[in-house]
N, C-alpha and C positions, 0 to 999 in steps of 0.2 A: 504494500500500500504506500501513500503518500503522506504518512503520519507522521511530525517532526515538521512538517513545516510550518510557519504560524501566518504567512500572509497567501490570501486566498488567491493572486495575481501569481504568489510564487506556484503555488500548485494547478493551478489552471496552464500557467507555463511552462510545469514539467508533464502535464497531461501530452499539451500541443508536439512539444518535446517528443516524445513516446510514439507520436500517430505520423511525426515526419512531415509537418508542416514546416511554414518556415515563418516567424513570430512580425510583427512588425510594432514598432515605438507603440501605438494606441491600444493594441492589446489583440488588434485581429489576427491573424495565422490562414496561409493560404498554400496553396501549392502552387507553384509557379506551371505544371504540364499535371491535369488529374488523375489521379488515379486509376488504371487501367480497368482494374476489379475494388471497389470501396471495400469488400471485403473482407481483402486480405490485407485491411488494416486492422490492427490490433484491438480484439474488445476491450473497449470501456465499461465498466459497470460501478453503480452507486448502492451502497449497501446503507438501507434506512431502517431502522427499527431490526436489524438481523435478517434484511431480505434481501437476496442482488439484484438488479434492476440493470442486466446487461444490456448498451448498446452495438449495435454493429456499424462498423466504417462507412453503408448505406443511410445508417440512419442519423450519425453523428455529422456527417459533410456534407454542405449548402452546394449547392450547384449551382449559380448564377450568372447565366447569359456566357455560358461554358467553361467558366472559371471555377474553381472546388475553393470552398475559404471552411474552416473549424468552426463548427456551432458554440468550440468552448470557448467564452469570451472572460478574465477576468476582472474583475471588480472590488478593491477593497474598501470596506462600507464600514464606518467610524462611530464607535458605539453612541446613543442605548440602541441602534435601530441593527446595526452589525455586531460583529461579524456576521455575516448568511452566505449562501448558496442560493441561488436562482437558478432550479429547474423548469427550463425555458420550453420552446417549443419542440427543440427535440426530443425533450424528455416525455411531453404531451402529448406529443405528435404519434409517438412511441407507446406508450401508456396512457392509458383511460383513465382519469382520473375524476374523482367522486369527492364533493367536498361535502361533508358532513359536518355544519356549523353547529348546530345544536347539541350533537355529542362530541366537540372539540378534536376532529379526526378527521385524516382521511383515506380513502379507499384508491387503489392500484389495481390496473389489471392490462395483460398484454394488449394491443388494441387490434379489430382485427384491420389489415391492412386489403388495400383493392390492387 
């Protein structure tokens, strides 16, 4: 895992790191030629409450106007409101997710894709 690091840019930057992007000053990460198979980029997975919530390299990279850029973007966020994680729309896009206000919780589930 990536535990030891304390700022959330640091670990979003050894994510991008890991998946072979290439970082830029703002924090995006792209690939300069995309990835032939998203694939056979390394799963990502986010373990919440003791569950993994593995992504696949299809579902973690943006495609845009034929360019691949990393969904992981980071952001350090300065307390009371930080430190967090923002499970963004890959993670959404990814997983169905069910917000249950009134019992303080929420609900995960694979989503089914078309």
């Amino acid at each position: 895992g990536l535990q030891g690091h304390r700022r959330h840019t640091e670990v979003v930057n050894a994510v991008n790191k890991k998946i072979g992007c290439n970082q830029l000053p703002n924090g995006e990460c792209f690939w300069v030629n995309c990835p032939k198979n998203l694939d056979d980029l390394p799963v990502v997975s986010f373990k919440l409450n003791g569950v993994e919530y593995p992504l696949k390299g299809s579902e973690y990279v943006l495609e845009i106007n034929g360019e691949c850029v990393s969904g992981f973007i980071g952001m350090d966020i300065a307390p009371p409101t930080g430190p967090l994680y923002i499970l963004g729309d890959i993670f959404i896009s990814t997983y169905y997710t069910q917000f249950d206000y009134g019992n303080n919780r929420v609900g995960l589930a694979r989503a089914v894709q078309n």
